[in-house]
Every structure is written in structure tokens, then in C-alpha cells.
C-alpha positions in Angstrom: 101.0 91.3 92.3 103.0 88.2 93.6 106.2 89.5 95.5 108.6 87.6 97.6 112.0 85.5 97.5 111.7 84.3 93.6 113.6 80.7 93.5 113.7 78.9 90.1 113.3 75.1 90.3 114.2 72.5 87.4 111.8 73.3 84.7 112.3 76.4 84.2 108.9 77.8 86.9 109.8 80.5 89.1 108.4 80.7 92.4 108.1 82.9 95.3 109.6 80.5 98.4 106.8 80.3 101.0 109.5 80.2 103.6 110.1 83.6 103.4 106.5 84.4 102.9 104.9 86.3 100.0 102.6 88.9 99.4 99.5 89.0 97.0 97.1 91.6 96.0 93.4 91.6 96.3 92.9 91.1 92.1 95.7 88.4 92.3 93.7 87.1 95.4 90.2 87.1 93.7 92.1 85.9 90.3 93.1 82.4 93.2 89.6 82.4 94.9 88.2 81.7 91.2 90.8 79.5 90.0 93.3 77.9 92.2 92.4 74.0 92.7 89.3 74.3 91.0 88.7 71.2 88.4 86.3 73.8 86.7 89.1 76.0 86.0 90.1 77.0 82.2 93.2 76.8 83.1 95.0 73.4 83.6 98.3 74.0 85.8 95.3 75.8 88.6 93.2 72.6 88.5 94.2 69.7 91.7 97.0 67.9 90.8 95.7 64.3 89.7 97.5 62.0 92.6 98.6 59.5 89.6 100.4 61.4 88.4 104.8 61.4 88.0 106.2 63.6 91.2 101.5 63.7 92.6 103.6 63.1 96.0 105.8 66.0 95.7 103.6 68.7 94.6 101.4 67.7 97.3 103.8 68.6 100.0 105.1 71.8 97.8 101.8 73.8 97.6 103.6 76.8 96.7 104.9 75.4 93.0 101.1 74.1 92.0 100.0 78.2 93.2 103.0 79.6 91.3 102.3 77.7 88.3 98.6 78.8 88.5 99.3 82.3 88.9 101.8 81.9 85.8 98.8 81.9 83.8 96.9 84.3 86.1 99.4 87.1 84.5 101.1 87.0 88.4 105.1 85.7 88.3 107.5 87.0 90.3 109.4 89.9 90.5 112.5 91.3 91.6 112.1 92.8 95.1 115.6 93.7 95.9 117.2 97.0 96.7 118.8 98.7 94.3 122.3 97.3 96.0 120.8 93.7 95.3 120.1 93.3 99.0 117.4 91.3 99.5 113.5 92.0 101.3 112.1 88.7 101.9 114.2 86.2 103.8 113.8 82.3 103.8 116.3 82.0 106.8 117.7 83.8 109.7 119.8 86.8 110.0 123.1 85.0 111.1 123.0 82.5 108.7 122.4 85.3 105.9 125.4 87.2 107.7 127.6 84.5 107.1 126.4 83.5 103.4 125.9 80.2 105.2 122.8 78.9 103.9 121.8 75.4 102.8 122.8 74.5 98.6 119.6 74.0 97.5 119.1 77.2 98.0 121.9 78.8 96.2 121.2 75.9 93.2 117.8 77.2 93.0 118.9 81.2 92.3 121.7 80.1 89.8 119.3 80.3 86.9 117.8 83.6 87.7 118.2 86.3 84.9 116.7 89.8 84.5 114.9 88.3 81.6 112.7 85.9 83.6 112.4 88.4 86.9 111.5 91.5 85.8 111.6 94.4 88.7 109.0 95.3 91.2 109.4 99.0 90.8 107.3 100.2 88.4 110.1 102.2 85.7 112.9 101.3 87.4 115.5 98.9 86.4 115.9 95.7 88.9 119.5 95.5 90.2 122.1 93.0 87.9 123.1 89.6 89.2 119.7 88.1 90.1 121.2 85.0 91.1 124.0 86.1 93.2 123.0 86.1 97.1 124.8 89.1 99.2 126.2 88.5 102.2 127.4 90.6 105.2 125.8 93.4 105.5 124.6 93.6 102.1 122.6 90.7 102.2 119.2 92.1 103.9 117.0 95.2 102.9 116.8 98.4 105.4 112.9 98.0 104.6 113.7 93.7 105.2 109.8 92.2 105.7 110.7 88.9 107.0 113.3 86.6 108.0 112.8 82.4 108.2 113.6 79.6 111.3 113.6 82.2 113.8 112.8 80.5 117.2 111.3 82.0 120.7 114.5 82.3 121.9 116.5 84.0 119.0 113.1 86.5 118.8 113.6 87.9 122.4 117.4 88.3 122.0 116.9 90.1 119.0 113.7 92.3 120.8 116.2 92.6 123.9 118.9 93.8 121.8 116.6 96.7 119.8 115.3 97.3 123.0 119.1 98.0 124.3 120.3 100.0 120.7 116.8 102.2 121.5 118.0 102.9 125.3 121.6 103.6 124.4 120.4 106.1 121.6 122.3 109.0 123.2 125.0 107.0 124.3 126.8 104.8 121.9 127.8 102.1 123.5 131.9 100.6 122.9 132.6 97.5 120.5 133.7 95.4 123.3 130.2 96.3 125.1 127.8 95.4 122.1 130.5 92.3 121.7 129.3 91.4 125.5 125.4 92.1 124.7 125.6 89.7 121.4 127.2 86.5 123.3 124.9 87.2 126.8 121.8 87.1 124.4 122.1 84.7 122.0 120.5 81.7 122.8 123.3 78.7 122.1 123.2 75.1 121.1 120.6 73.5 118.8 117.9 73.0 121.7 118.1 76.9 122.3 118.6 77.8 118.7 116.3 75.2 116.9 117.8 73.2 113.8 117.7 75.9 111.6 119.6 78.8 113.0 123.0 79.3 113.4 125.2 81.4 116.0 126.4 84.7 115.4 130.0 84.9 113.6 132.9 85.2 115.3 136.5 87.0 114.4 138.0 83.8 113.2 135.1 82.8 110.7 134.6 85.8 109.0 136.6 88.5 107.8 136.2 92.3 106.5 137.6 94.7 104.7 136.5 97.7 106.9 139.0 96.3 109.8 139.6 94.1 112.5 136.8 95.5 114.6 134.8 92.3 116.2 132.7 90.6 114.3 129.7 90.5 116.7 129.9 94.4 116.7 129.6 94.9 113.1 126.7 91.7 112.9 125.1 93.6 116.0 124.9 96.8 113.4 123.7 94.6 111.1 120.6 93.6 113.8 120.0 97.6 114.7 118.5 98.6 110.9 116.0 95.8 111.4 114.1 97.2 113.9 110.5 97.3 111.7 111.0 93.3 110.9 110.9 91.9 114.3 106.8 91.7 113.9 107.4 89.8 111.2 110.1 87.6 112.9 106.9 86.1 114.8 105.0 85.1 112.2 107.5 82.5 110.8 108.5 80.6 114.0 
């Protein structure tokens, strides 16, 4: 197994992105340990890179493509690891800026040539969701069962913690819009020195609209935040 984010670059290789972390078995793992940069290895695209070589530099600083191409031949692509509402599991960026659908091009360029054909579903008899290549937004754009999120610093991890923490407490009580509106802007850290240069602020009213209402934004990302409660371990690990 090799499960993740699949991306699809110029020639054609899809990859798992290493920002949003991936997930191996132990037979893929033993299939790497054998293989994977070894110059004794029957298979070429597992073998180092010669540094001679057209684009040597690139791969080099892309590790990720020369181990997807080498599990290529390992019998180990990628596979579809969305919900069955094409919400996504595996996250190469934050949760505001996957809110928003505001995410860098690259990244949208490098889902446009996705098909079922080439990503075939993780869920052994059952069909992956259409649209492949089409990224969700809003609060369709993360898994219930999300495992990781991307360029999530200190200071966004303990308003996020804070704010489960405070859903958990007000269990009983649910607590009014304007309230959770309050909680998301006293929390969130703000600026890029606070943020880091990844992350982006919550939405507000006036940059993003819904069709369930005119309800605050804030309140409906903060809703968003609450079904994440089992991926803020995993929010550490990509700091």
C-alpha cells in the first residue's frame, strides 16, 4: 500500500505529496528497504539518480518523485483515498486555506490530470468517488476520519487544541453563533509572524458566501474545526 494526497506531475507519474504525508505498509516497506536507491536494484527508476543527469538537481530536492517512481514498479501507485463525497483524508495545507479553496496553483495544476483510470480506489470493492481532480471546498473539502493537515504552526496548533478543548466543555451547552464567532477571532493567531507563511486567517462574511444562510462565516468554519478532533495529533507532526 502507498496511500496519501496523489498529485500527477508532467510526465504522466503520480505521486503521493510528502507534504501531506503518506502511509506505507510493511511489504511496501520491505519491497523500499531492498530496492529504493540501491545501484544493485533490477529495477532502474529505484536506482540513485545519476547527478549528470537533465533535471539530477530537481529530483534531488523532490525525493518523493524518485520513491514514487520506484514504487511504480514495486506494484505500489497511488490510490484514491477520498470519502465517498470526494472529501479529501490527507491534506498538504491548512484547514483555513482548504476552507476557502485558497490554495497555491501548482497545486490545483497538478490534480487537473487525475482520472479514475490512473487512481484506482482504496477501498477494496468499492468504486472511488467521480471527479478526481476537482478539489472540494467548504465543508466538503476535509474527511470526518481527516489524518493530517500541512503548514500548521505552534500557534495555529494551540488555537485549534483550545478551541476542541472549548466545543468538548460546551458539550451540553451549545454555545450562540456570535459566541463561537468571538472564540474563532480571540484564538487565531494573526499576521504572518503568528501564522507562519503558509497559513491563512479564517474567512470572514464578506469573502465567502453559502447557500445555507447568512449565518457567520467563522461559525460555520468553527463547525468545520469541531469534526477534526482525532487530527490534531497529527497537526504536530507537520509543523
Amino acid at each position: 500500500l502507498y496511500l496519501g494526497h496523489p498529485l500527477i506531475n508532467g510526465d504522466g507519474l503520480t505521486f503521493n505529496t510528502g507534504a501531506a504525508g503518506y502511509v506505507l505498509s510493511y511489504a511496501t516497506l520491505r519491497k523500499v528497504v531492498i530496492h529504493f536507491a540501491q545501484i544493485t536494484s533490477v529495477y532502474e527508476s529505484c536506482r540513485p539518480p545519476n547527478p549528470n543527469a537533465p533535471g539530477a538537481k530537481f529530483i534531488a530536492g523532490n525525493p518523493g518523485l524518485l520513491l514514487a517512481g520506484c514504487l511504480k514498479n514495486l506494484d505500489a501507485s497511488p490510490m484514491d483515498t477520498r470519502e465517498g463525497n470526494g472529501a479529501h483524508v490527507f491534506h498538504a495545507f491548512g484547514p483555513a486555506r482548504l476552507f476557502t479553496g485558497n490554495v497555491d496553483q501548482w497545486y490545483k495544476n497538478k490534480h487537473k490530470q487525475l482520472t479514475k483510470e490512473n487512481l484506482p480506489s482504496a477501498v477494496m470493492g468499492k468504486e472511488a468517488p467521480p471527479n478526481p481532480e476537482k478539489l472540494e471546498r467548504g465543508g466538503q473539502c476535509c474527511a470526518a476520519n481527516t489524518v493530517s493537515f500541512h503548514y500548521v504552526e505552534g500557534a495555529e496548533c494551540r488555537a485549534l487544541w483550545e478551541l476542541r478543548r472549548r466545543i468538548l466543555e460546551a458539550a451540553k451547552k451549545v454555545p450562540e453563533l456570535q459566541e463561537i464567532d468571538r472564540w474563532v477571532m480571540e484564538l487565531w493567531p494573526r499576521g504572518r509572524a503568528e501564522m507562519g507563511g503558509y497559513a491563512h486567517a479564517p474567512p470572514k462574511t464578506k469573502d465567502f458566501f453559502f447557500k445555507e444562510g447568512d449565518l457567520v462565516v467563522n461559525a460555520f468554519f468553527f463547525d468545520f474545526i469541531a469534526r477534526y478532533t482525532g487530527a490534531f495529533v497529527s497537526l504536530w507532526l507537520h509543523l
